[in-house]
C-alpha positions in Angstrom: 45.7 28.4 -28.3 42.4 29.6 -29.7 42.3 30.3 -33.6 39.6 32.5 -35.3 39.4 32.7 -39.1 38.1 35.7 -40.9 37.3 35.9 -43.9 38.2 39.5 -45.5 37.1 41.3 -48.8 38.5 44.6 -47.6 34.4 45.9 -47.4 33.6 48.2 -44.2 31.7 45.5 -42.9 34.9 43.1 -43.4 36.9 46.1 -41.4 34.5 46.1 -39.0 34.4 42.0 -38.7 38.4 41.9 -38.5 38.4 45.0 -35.7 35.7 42.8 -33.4 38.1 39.4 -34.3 40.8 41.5 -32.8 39.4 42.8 -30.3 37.8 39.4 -29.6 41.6 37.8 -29.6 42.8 40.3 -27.6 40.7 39.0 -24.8 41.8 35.5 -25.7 45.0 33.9 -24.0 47.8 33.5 -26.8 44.5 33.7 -29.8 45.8 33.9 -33.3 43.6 35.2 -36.7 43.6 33.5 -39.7 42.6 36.2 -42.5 41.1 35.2 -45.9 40.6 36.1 -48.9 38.0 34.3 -50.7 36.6 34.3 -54.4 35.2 32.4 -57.1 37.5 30.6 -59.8 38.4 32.7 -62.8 35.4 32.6 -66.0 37.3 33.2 -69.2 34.8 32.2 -71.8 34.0 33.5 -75.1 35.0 36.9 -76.8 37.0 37.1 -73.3 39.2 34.4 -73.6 40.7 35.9 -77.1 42.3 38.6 -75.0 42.8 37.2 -71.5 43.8 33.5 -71.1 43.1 31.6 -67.8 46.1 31.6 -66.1 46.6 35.7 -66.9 43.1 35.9 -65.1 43.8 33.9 -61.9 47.4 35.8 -61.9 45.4 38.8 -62.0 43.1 37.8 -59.0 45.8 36.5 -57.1 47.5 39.8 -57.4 43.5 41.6 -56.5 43.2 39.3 -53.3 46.9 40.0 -52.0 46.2 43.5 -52.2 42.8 43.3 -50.2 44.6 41.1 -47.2 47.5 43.7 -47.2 44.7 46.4 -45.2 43.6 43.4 -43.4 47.3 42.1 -42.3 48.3 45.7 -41.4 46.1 46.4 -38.8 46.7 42.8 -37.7 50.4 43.9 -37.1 49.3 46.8 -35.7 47.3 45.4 -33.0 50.1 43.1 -32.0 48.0 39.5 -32.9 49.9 36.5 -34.2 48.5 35.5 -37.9 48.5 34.2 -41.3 46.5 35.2 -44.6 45.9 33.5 -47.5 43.9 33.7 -50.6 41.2 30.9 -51.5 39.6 29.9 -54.6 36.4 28.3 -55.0 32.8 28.5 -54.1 33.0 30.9 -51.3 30.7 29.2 -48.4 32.5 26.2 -48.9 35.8 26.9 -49.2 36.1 29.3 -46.0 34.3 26.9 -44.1 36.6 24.0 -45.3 39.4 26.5 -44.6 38.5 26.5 -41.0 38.1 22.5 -40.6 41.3 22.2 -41.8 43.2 24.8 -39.7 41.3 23.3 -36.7 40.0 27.0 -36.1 37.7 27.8 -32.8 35.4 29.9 -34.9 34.9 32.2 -38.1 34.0 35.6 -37.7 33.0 37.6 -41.0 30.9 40.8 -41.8 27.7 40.8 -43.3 26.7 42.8 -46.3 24.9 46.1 -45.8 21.4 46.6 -46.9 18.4 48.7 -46.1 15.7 48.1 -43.6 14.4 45.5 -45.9 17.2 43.9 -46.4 19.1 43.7 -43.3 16.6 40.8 -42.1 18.3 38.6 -44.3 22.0 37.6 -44.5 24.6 38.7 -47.3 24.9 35.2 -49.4 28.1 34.9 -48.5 27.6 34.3 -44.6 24.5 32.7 -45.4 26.4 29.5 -46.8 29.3 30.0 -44.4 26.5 29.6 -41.8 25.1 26.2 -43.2 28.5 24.8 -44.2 30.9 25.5 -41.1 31.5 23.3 -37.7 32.2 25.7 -36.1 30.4 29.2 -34.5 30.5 31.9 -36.8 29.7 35.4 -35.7 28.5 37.8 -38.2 29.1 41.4 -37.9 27.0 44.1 -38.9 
């Protein structure tokens, strides 16, 4: 059974990934989508950390991601494809790459960021290290 991972920030260009991963399964025998949520461990430093402790700011994001996969996990439903979500934390490139390895996933698909003319020569960061760290195709959509 094939397995794509996507990683989600509920951005049009993350919309836009997640329609082409379902579409993509759709044509797939039995393919199911693993949907993350990815971002960076909570920084409570300084004149922050006297209002906000560390835990209240990781509850916080925890709370932020679930919210952002709930779009994401709707139109999953809606399409009728068998998946999971989940929320990781940690340096981004890494972890949704490390997230795949371990799910034994077929591939990641993801959205790039927009940019102008410039700009959209070059990757978002993001897919950038996704790119270099993962075993496995990734297909950026634009």
């Amino acid at each position: 059974m094939p397995k794509l991972l996507v990683a989600f920030d509920g951005s049009e260009t993350a919309l836009r990934g997640l329609r082409y991963a379902i579409t993509l399964a759709k044509s797939m025998h039995e393919a199911s989508i693993h949907l993350v949520h990815a971002h960076e461990a909570p920084d409570v430093d300084g004149a922050v950390s006297i209002y906000v402790t560390h835990d209240k700011m990781a509850e916080l994001q925890q709370q932020h991601s679930q919210g952002l996969l709930e779009a994401g996990t709707r139109l999953l439903t809606e399409a009728g494809i068998a998946h999971t979500a989940e929320v990781l934390t940690g340096h981004l490139g890494q972890v949704i790459a490390r997230r795949a390895d371990e799910l034994g996933c077929d591939m990641i698909v993801m959205g790039t960021r927009g940019m102008g003319a410039v700009g959209n020569l070059f990757m978002g960061s993001v897919s950038t290290k996704v790119v270099h760290f993962a075993h496995v195709p990734v297909t950026l959509v634009k």
